[in-house]
N, C-alpha and C positions, 0 to 999 in steps of 0.2 A: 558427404551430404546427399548429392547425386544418386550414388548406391543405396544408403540407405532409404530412399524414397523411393525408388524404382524395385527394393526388395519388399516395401509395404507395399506400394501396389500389387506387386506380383504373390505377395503369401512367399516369397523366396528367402530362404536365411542370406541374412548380409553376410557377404566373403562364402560362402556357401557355409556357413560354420557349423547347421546341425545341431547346434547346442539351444537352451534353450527358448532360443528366440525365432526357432525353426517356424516359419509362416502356420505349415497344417496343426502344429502342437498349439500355439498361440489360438489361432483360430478354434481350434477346441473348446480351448479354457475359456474363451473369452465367452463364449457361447451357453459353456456350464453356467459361470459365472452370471449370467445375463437371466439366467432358470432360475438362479437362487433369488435373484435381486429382484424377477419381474413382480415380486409379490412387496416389495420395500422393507424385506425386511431379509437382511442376510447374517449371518448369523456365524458362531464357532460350530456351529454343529453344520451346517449347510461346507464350511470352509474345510472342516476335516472330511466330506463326504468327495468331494470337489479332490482334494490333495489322494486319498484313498484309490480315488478313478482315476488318477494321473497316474502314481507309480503304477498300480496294478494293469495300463493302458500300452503306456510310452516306457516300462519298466526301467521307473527311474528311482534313485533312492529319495529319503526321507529330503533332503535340503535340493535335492533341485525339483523334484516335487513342491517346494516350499516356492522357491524362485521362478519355476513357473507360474503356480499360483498370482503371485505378487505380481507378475509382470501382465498377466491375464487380466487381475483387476483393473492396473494401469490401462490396458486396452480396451475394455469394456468401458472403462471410463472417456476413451477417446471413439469411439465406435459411431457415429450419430447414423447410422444405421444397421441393418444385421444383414443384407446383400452383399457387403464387403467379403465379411466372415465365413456365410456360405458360399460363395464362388468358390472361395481357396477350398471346403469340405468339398463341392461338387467337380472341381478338378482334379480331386487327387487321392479320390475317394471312393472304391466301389459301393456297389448299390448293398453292399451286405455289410461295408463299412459304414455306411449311413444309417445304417438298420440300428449298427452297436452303438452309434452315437445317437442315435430316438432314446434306446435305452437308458444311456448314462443320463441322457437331460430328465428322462423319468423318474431314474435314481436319486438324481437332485432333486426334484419339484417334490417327491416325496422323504427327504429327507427329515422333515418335522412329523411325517405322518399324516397330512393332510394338504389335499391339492385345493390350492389357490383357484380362483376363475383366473387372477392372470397369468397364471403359471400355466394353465390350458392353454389359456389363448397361445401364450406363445409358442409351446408345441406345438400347435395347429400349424403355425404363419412358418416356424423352423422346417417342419416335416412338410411343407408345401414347397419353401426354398429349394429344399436338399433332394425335394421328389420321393420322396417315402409315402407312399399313397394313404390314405386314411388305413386301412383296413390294417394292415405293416404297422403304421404309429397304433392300434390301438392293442394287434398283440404283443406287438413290445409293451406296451402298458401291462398287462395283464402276465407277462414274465416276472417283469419287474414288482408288479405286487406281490405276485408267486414267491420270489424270491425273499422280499422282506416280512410275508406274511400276514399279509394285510387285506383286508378286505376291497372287492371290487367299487365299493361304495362311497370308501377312504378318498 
């Protein structure tokens, strides 16, 4: 019990186990997760974009791709704030890791094709956390459009 409580505070995996209840991967997902939701409306499509960023990240296969997911939600669902999340990002995290995680929360917020005000907002308050300056969060914006094709206005 001890341990486990002392590995949530710290983002540390209990027993050191690395699998997937590893503090940085959690803290990810939970974060994704929190991009999808901030609009109240999370969806199959938000949740395969979300599973998609995880193998392709942490290269992991389809079911524990899954099982992080699931456990991400649990954590979002426990989270009552997002300074938890970001410390474990900003400990163990470089500054160009931080950059690819602006990205991914881009790739989520746009995953319907259209950005939320609250899905900004939280990019704002996230890239402020994690210290990704404005200028950094908005060309990761402007990637990530690139990528999926969409317009800057989307």
């Amino acid at each position: 019990m001890i341990e486990s409580l002392l590995a949530w505070l710290t983002g540390a995996a209990p027993n050191g186990s690395g699998g997937p209840q590893d503090g940085l991967q959690l803290a990810l997902t939970a974060l994704l997760i929190e991009a999808a939701d901030s609009d109240d409306h999370f969806d199959e499509g938000e949740r395969a974009v979300i599973k998609q960023i995880l193998e392709r990240r942490f290269e992991l296969s389809h079911d524990e791709a899954r099982a992080l997911l699931a456990e991400g939600e649990r954590e979002a669902g426990r989270a009552a704030e997002l300074f938890h999340l970001t410390r474990i990002i900003n400990e163990r995290l470089s500054f160009e890791q931080r950059v690819e995680l602006v990205e991914m929360l881009w790739e989520v917020a746009y995953a319907d094709g259209v950005l939320d005000q609250y899905e900004d907002s939280l990019l704002r308050r996230v890239g402020g956390l994690i210290y990704v300056p404005d200028r950094e969060r908005g060309m990761a914006r402007q990637r990530v459009l690139g990528r999926l094709g969409l317009d800057a206005t989307a």
